[in-house]
TORKOL-4160 file (C-alpha; in steps of 0.2 Angstrom, whole numbers, padded with zeros to 4 digits, m for minus):
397
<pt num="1" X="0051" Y="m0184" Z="m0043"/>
<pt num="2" X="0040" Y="m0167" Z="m0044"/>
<pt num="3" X="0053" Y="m0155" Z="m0039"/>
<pt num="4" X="0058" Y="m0145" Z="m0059"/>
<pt num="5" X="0074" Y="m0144" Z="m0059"/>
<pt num="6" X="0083" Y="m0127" Z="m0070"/>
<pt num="7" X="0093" Y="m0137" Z="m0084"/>
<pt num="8" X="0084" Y="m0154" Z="m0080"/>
<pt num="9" X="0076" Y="m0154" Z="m0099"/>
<pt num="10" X="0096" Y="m0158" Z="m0105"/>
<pt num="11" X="0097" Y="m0174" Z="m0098"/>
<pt num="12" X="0096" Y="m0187" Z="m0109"/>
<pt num="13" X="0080" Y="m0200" Z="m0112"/>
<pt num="14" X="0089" Y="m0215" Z="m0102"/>
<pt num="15" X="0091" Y="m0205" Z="m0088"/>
<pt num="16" X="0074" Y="m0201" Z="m0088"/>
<pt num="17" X="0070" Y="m0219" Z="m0092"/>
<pt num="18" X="0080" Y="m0228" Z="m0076"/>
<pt num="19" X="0068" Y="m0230" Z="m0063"/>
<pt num="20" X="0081" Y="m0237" Z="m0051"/>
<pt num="21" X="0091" Y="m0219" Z="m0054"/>
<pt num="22" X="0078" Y="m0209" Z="m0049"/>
<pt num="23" X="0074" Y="m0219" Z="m0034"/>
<pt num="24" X="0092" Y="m0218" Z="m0027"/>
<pt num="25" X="0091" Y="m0199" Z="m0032"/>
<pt num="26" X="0075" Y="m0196" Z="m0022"/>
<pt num="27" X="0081" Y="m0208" Z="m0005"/>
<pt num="28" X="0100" Y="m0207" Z="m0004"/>
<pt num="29" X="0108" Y="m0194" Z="0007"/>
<pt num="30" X="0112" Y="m0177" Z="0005"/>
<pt num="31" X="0131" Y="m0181" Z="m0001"/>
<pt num="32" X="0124" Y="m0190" Z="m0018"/>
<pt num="33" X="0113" Y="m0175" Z="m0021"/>
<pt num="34" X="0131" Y="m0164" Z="m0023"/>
<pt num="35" X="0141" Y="m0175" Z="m0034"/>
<pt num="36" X="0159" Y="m0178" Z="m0033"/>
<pt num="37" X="0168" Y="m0189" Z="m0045"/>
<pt num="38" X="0177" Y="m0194" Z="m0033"/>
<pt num="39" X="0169" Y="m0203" Z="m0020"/>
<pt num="40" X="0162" Y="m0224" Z="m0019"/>
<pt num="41" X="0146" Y="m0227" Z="m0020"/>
<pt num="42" X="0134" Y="m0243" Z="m0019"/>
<pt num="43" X="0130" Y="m0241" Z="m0034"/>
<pt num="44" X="0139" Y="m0237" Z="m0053"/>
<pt num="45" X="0134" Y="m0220" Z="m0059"/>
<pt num="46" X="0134" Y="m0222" Z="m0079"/>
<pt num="47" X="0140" Y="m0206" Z="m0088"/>
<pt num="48" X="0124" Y="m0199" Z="m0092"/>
<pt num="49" X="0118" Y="m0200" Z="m0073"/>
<pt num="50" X="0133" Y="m0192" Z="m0069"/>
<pt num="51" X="0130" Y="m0178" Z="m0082"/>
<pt num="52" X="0114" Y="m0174" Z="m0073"/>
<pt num="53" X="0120" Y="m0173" Z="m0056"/>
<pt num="54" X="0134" Y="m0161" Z="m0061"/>
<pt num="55" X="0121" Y="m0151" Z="m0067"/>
<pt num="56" X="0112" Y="m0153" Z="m0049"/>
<pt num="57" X="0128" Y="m0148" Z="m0041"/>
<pt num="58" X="0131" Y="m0135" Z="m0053"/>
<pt num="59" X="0114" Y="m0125" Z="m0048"/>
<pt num="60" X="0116" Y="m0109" Z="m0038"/>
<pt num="61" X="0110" Y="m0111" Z="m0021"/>
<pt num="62" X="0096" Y="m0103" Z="m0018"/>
<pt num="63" X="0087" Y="m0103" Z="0002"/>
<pt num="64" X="0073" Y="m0109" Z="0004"/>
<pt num="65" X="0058" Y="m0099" Z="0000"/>
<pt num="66" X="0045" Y="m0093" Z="0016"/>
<pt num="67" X="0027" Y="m0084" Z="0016"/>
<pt num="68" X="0030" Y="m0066" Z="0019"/>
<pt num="69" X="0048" Y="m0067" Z="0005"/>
<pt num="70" X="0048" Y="m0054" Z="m0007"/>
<pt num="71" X="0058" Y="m0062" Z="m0022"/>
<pt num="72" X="0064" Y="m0055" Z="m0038"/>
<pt num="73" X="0061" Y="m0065" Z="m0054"/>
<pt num="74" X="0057" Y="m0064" Z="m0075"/>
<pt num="75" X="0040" Y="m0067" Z="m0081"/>
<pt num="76" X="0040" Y="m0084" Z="m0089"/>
<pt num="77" X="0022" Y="m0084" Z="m0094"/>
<pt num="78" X="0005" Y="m0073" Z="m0092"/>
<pt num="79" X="m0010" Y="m0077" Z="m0094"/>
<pt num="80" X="m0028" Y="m0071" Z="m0088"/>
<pt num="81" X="m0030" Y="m0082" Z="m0072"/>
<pt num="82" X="m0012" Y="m0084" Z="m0068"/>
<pt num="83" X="0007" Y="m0075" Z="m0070"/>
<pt num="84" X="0022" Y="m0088" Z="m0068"/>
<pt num="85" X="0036" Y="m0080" Z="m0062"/>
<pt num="86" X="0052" Y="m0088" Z="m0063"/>
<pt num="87" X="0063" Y="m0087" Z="m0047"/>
<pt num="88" X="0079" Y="m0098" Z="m0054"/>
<pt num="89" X="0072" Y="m0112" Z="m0040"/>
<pt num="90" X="0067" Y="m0127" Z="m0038"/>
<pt num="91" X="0047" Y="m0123" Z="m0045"/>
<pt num="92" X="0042" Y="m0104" Z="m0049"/>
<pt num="93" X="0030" Y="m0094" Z="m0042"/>
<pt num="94" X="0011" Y="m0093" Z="m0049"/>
<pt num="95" X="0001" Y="m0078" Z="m0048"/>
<pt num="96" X="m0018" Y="m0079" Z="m0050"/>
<pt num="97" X="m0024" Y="m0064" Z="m0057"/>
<pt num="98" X="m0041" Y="m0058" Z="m0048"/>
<pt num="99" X="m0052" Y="m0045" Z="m0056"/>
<pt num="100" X="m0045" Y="m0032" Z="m0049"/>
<pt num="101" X="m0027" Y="m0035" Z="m0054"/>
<pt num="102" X="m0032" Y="m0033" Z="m0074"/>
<pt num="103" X="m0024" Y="m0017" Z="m0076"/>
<pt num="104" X="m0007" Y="m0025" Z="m0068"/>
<pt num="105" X="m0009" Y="m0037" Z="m0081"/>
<pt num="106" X="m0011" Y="m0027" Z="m0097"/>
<pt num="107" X="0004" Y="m0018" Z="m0090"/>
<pt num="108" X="0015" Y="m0035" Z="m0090"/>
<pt num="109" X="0027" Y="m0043" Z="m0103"/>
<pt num="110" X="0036" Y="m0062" Z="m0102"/>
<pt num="111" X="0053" Y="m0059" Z="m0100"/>
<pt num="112" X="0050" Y="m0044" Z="m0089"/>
<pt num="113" X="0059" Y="m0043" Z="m0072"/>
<pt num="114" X="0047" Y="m0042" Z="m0056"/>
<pt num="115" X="0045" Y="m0042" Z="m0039"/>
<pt num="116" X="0032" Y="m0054" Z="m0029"/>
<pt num="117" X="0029" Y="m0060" Z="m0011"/>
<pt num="118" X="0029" Y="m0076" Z="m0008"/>
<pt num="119" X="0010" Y="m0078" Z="0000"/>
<pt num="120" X="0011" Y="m0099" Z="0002"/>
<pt num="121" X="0020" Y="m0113" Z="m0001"/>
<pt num="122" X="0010" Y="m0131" Z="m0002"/>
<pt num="123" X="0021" Y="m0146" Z="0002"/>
<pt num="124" X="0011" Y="m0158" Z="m0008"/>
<pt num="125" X="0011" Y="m0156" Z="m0022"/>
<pt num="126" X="0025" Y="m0145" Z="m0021"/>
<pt num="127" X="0017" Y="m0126" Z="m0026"/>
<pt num="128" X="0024" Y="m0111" Z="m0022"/>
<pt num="129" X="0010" Y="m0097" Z="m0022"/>
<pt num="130" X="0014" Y="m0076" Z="m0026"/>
<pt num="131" X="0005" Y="m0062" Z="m0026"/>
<pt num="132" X="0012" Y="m0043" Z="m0035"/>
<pt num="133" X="m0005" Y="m0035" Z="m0028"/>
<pt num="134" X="0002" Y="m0034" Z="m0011"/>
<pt num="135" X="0017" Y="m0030" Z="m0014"/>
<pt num="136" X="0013" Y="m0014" Z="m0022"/>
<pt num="137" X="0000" Y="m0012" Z="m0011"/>
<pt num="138" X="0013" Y="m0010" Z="0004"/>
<pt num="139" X="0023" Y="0000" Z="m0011"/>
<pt num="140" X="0009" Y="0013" Z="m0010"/>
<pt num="141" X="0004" Y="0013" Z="0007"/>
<pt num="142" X="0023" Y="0020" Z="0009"/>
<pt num="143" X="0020" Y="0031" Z="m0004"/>
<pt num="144" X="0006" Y="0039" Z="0003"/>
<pt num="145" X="0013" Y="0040" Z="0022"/>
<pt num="146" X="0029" Y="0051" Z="0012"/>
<pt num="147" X="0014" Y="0061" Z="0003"/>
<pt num="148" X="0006" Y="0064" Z="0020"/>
<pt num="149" X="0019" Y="0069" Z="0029"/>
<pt num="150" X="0027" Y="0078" Z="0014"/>
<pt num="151" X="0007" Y="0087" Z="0012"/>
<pt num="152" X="0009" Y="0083" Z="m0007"/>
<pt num="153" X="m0006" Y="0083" Z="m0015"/>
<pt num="154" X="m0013" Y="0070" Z="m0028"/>
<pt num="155" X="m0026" Y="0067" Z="m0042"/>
<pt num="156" X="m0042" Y="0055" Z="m0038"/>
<pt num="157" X="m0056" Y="0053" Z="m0050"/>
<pt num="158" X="m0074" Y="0058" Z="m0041"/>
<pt num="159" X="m0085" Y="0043" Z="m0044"/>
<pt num="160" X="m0100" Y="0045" Z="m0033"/>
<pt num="161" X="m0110" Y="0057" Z="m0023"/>
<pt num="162" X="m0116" Y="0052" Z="m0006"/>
<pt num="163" X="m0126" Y="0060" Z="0006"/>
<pt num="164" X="m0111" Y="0061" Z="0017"/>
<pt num="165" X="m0100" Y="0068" Z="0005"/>
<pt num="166" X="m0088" Y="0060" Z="m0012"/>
<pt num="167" X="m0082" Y="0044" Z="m0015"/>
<pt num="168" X="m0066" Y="0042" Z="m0027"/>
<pt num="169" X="m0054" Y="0031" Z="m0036"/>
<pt num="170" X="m0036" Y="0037" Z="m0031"/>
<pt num="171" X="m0025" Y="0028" Z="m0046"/>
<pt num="172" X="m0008" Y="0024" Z="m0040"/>
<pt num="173" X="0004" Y="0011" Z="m0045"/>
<pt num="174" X="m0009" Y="0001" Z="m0058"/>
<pt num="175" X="m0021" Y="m0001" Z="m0044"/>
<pt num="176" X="m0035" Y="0009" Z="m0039"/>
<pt num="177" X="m0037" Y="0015" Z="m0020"/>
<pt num="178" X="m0055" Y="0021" Z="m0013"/>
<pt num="179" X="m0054" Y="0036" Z="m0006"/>
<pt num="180" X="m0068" Y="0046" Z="0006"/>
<pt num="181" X="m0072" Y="0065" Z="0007"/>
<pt num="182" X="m0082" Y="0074" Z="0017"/>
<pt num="183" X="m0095" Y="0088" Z="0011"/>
<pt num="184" X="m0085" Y="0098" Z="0021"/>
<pt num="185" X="m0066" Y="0096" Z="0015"/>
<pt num="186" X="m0073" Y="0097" Z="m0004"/>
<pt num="187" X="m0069" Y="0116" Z="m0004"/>
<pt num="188" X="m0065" Y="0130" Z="0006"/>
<pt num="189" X="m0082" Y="0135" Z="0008"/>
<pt num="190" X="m0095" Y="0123" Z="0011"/>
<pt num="191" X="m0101" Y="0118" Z="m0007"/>
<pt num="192" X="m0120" Y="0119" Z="m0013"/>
<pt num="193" X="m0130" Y="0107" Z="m0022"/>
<pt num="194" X="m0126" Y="0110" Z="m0039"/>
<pt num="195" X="m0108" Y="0113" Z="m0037"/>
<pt num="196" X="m0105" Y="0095" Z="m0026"/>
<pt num="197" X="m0114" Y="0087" Z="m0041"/>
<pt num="198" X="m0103" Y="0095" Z="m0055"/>
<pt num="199" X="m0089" Y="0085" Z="m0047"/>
<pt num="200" X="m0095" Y="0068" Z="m0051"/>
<pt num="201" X="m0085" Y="0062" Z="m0066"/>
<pt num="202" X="m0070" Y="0074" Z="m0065"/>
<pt num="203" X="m0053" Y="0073" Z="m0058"/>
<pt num="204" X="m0048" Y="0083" Z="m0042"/>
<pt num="205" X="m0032" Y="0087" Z="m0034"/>
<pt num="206" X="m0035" Y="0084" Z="m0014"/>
<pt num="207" X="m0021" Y="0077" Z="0000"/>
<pt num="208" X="m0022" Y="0066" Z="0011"/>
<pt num="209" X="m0033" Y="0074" Z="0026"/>
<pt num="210" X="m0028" Y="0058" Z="0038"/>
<pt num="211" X="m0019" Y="0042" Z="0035"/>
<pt num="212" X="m0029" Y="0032" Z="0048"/>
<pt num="213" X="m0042" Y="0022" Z="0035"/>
<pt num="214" X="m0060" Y="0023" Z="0039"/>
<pt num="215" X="m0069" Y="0008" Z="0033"/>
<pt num="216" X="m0055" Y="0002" Z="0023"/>
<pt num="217" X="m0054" Y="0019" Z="0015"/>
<pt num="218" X="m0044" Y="0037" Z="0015"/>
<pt num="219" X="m0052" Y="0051" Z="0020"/>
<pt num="220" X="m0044" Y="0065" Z="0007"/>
<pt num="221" X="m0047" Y="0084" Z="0007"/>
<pt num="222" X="m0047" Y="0095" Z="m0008"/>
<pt num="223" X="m0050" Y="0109" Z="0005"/>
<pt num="224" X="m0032" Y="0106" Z="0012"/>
<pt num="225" X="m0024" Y="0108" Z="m0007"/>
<pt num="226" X="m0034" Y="0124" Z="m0010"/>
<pt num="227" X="m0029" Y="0131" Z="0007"/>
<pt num="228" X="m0012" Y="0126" Z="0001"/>
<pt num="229" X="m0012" Y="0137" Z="m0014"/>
<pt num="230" X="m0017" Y="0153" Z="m0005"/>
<pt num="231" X="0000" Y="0159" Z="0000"/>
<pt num="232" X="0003" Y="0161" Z="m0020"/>
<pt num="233" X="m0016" Y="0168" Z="m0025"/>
<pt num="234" X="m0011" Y="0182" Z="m0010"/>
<pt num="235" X="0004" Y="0186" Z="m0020"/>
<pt num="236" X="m0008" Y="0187" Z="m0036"/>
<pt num="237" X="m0020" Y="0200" Z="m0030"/>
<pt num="238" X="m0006" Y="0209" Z="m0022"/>
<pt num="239" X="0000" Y="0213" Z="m0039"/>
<pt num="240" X="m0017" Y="0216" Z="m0046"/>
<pt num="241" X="m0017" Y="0230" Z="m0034"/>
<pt num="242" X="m0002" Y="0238" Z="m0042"/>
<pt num="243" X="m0011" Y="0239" Z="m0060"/>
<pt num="244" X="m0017" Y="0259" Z="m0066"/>
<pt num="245" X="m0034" Y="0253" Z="m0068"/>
<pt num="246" X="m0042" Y="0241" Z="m0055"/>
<pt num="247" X="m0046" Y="0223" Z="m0059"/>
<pt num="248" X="m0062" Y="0217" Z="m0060"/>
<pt num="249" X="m0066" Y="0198" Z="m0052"/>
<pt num="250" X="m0081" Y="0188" Z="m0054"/>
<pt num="251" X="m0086" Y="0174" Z="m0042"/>
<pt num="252" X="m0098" Y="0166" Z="m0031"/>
<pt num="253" X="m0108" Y="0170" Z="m0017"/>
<pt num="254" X="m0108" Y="0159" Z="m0003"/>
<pt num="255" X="m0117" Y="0166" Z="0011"/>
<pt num="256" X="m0122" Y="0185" Z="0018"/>
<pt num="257" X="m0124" Y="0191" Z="0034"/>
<pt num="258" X="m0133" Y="0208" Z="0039"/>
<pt num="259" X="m0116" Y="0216" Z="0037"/>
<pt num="260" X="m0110" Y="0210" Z="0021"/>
<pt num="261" X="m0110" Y="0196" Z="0007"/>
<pt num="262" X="m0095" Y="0183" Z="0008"/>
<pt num="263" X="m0089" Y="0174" Z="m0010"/>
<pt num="264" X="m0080" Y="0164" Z="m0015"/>
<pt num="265" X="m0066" Y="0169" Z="m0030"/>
<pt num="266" X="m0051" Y="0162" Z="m0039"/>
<pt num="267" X="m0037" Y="0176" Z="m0043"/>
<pt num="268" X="m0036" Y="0170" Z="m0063"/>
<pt num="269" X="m0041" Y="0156" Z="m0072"/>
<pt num="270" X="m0023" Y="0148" Z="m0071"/>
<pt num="271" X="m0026" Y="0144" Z="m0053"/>
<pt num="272" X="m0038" Y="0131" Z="m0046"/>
<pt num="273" X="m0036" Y="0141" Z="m0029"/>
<pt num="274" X="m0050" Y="0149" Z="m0022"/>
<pt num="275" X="m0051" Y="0162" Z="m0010"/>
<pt num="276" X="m0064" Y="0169" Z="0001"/>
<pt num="277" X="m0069" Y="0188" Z="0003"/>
<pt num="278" X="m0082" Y="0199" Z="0012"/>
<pt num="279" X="m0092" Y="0214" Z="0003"/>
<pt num="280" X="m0097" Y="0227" Z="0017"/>
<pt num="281" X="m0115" Y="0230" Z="0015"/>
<pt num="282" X="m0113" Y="0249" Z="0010"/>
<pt num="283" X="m0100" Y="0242" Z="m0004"/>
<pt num="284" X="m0114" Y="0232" Z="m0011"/>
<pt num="285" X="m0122" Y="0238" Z="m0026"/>
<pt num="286" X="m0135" Y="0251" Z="m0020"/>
<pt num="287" X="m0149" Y="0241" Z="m0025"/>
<pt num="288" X="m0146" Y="0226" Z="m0014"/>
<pt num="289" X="m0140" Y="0237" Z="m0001"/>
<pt num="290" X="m0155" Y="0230" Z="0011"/>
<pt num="291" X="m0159" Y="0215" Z="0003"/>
<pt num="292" X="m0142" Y="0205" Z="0007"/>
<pt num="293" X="m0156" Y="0190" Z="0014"/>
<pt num="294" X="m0163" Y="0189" Z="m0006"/>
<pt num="295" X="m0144" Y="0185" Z="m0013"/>
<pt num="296" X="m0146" Y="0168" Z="m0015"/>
<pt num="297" X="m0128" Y="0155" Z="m0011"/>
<pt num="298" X="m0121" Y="0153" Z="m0029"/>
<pt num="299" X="m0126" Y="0166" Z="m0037"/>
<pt num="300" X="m0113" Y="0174" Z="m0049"/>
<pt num="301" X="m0105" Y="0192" Z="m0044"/>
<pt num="302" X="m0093" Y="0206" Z="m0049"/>
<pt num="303" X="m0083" Y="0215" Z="m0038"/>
<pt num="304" X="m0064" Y="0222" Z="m0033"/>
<pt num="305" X="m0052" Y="0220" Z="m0020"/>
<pt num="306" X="m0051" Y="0235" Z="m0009"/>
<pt num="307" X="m0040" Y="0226" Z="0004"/>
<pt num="308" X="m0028" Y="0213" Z="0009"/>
<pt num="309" X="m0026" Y="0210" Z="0027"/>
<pt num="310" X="m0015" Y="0201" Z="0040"/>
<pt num="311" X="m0022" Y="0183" Z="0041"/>
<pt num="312" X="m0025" Y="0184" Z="0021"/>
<pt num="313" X="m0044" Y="0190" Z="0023"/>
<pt num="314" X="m0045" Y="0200" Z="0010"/>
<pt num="315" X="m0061" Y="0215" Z="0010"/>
<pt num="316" X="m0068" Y="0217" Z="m0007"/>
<pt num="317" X="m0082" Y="0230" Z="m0014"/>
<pt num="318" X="m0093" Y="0234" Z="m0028"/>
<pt num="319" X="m0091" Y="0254" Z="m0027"/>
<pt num="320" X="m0073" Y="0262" Z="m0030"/>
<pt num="321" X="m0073" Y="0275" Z="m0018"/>
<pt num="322" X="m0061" Y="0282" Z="m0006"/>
<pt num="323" X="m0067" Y="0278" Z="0013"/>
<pt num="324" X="m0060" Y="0284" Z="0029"/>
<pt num="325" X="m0050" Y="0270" Z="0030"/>
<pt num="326" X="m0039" Y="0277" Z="0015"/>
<pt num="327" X="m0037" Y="0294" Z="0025"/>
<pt num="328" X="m0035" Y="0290" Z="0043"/>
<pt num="329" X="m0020" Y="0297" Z="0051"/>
<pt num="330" X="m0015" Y="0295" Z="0070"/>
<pt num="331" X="m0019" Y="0310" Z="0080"/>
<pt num="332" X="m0033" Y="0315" Z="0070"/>
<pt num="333" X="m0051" Y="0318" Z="0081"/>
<pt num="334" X="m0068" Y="0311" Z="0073"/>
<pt num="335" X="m0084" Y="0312" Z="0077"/>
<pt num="336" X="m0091" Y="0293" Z="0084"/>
<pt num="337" X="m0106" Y="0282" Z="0091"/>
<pt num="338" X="m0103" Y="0269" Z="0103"/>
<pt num="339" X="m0110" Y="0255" Z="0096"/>
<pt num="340" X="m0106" Y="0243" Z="0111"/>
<pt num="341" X="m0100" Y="0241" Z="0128"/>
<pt num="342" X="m0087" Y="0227" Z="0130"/>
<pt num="343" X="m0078" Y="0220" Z="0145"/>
<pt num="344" X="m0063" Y="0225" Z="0138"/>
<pt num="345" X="m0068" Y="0244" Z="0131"/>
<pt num="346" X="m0079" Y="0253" Z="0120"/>
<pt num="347" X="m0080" Y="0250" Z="0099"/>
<pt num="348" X="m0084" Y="0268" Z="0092"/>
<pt num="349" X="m0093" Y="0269" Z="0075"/>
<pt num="350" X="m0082" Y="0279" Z="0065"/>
<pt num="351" X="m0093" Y="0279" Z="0050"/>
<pt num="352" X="m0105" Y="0263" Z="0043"/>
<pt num="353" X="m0091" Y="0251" Z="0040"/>
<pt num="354" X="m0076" Y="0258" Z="0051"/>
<pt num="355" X="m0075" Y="0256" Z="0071"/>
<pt num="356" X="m0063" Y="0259" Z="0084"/>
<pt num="357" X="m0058" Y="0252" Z="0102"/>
<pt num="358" X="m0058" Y="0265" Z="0115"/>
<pt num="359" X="m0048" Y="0252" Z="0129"/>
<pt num="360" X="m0055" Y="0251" Z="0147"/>
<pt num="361" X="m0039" Y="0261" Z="0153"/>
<pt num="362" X="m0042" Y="0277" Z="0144"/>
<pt num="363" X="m0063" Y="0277" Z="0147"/>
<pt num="364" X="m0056" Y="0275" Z="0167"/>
<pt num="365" X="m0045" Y="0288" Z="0168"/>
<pt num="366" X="m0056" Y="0301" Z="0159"/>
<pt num="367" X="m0070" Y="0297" Z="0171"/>
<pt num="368" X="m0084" Y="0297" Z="0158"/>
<pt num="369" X="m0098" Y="0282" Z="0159"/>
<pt num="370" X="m0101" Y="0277" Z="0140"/>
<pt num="371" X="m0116" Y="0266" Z="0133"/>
<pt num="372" X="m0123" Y="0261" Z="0117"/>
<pt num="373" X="m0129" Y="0276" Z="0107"/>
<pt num="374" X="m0119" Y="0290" Z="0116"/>
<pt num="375" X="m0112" Y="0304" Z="0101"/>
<pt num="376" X="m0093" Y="0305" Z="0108"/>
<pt num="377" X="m0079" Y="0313" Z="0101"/>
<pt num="378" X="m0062" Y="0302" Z="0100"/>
<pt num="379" X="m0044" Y="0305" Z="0095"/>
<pt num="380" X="m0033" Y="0292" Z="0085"/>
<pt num="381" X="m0018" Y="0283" Z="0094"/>
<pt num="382" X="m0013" Y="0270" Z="0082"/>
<pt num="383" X="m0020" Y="0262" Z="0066"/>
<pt num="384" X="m0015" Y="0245" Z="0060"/>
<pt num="385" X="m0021" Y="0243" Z="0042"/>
<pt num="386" X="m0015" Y="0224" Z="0041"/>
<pt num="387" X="m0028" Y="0218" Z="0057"/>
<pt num="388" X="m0041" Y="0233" Z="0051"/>
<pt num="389" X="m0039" Y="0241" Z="0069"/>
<pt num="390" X="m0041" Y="0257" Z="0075"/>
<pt num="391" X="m0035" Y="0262" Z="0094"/>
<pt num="392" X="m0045" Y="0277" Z="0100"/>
<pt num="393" X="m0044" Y="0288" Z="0116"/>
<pt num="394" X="m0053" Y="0307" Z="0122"/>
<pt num="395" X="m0045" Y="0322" Z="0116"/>
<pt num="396" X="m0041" Y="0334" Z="0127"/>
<pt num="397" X="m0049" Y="0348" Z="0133"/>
């Protein structure tokens, strides 16, 4: 008989001896396999062979084991190609232990309680086959629908640089998950070469970006977990603001435009958020005032924050100065230039960062024909400081 029995190693020699016992216990029916003292049999149990059915009788009954079970059970032995798991049945479970399960391993005592899926069971010889990996794999997979849904952010390890973008190593649960991310989700501006190659070798915090895998892989977004800290960088700079003296801030430029220079900043050093500004091109320091196209992406820059607007775009500069919109007041009439025609009105140059809507329904009913260029005098309807807007109509004559 192969089948192990719990208890079977107190039954005496001449029990193990008896070939005609064992062959009776292997072919009878189902009635001498749960021993009862009192019934007839063909054949004279001796005390010993009744000893060792009672101890057949008294196991727990335990159903029988399927592929796909998940089974609790103690650690009876471990070693680097396999894990016996003892189930209290008939045979335990063996683990092999692949390369990638060492880590499992070293984290594994005998004696220790565990959880393992059934993955076969061979009839002959009778073998039942386990595997922990995939049981914590599904663990994880949960985990990581709850962090998607949840938008909790994680740690992976940047391992490689490809030309499409980062691979990492997500560590969760002892085992390691790849993990993909684009050049575009690796920050909230598009990073340059030297900065995507500072990340290899270093830990990120990013979140899940989608869970549907891509080549057997996550596609993760430290963009997303950045953007998720701007609400409380916002609340940072507002109370900058409120300081005596005003705060200087050093960071990055990403880009220009003819208009402006756009960079890229964190509030403090405490926070990994960063947050994108624009400098208007007469809030540049004077001698790169018209020589935005020379600022190279990455290059190192001081500046202030002038102002926080709806939306959290923030307007910064690198001249403290008071401008017209610090003394705008509704009502007030200002000298203009259109500066362009649109279906939907005219925008009025107030000054050389400041401009102004005159809507099609006020350029109607004062009968006047505007175009680009044209020195017009405007009154002040309404000023809202949050969307940097200015509504403007004629005054009257």
């Amino acid at each position: 008989m192969k089948n192990k029995l719990v208890g079977a190693n107190e039954v005496v020699e001449g029990i193990k001896n008896d070939p005609n016992f064992w062959y009776d216990l292997e072919h009878s029916t189902e009635s001498i396999l749960k021993w009862n003292p009192e019934a007839e049999y063909d054949r004279v149990f001796t005390p010993d062979e009744k000893h060792f059915l009672d101890i057949l009788h008294n196991q727990p009954d335990t159903p029988k084991v399927e592929v796909g079970d998940i089974v609790t059970g103690k650690i009876s032995n471990i070693t680097k190609r396999e894990i016996v798991i003892d189930i209290n049945y008939k045979d335990s479970i063996y683990v092999d232990v692949k390369a990638g399960d060492l880590k499992i391993v070293e984290n594994l005592e005998k004696g220790e309680e565990i959880n393992v899926m059934i993955t076969k069971v061979n009839s002959s010889p009778y073998e039942i086959k386990g595997s922990i990996t995939e049981l914590i794999k599904m663990d994880v997979a949960t985990k990581l629908r709850t962090y998607y849904k949840e938008k909790t952010s994680l740690v992976a390890y940047v391992k490689e640089l490809i030309p499409a973008g980062f691979m990492l190593d997500i560590e969760m649960s002892n085992i390691n998950i790849t993990a993909f991310m684009p050049n575009t989700l690796a920050g909230v501006n598009r990073l340059t070469v030297e900065q995507s190659e500072v990340l290899v070798g270093t830990d990120l915090t990013v979140m899940l970006e989608s869970l549907q895998q891509e080549k057997g892989v996550y596609v993760v977004s430290r963009k997303k977990y950045l953007k998720s800290l701007i609400p409380e960088a916002i609340d940072i700079l507002r109370e900058d603001k409120k300081l005596d003296e005003p705060k200087v801030y050093s960071g990055t430029v990403t880009g220009t435009k003819d208009f402006g220079i756009f960079i890229e900043f964190a509030p403090n050093d405490e926070t990994e958020c960063r947050l994108t500004g624009m400098v208007h091109k007469v809030n540049v320091n004077p001698e790169w005032q018209n020589k935005l196209d020379q600022i190279p992406a990455g290059s190192d820059i001081d500046f202030y924050v002038r102002d926080i607007l709806k939306g959290d775009r923030i307007i910064l500069t690198q001249i403290l100065r008071e401008s017209l919109w610090d003394t705008i007041r509704v009502g007030q009439v200002k000298d203009g230039v259109v500066r362009a025609v649109k279906p939907f009105g005219a925008l009025v140059s107030l000054d050389v960062e400041t401009t102004g809507l005159i809507q099609n329904t006020y350029i109607e009913k004062s009968g006047k024909t505007l175009k680009k260029g044209d020195n017009i005098k405007v009154k002040v309807v309404s000023v809202i400081k949050d969307d940097r807007k200015i509504y403007l109509d004629f005054p009257k004559s």
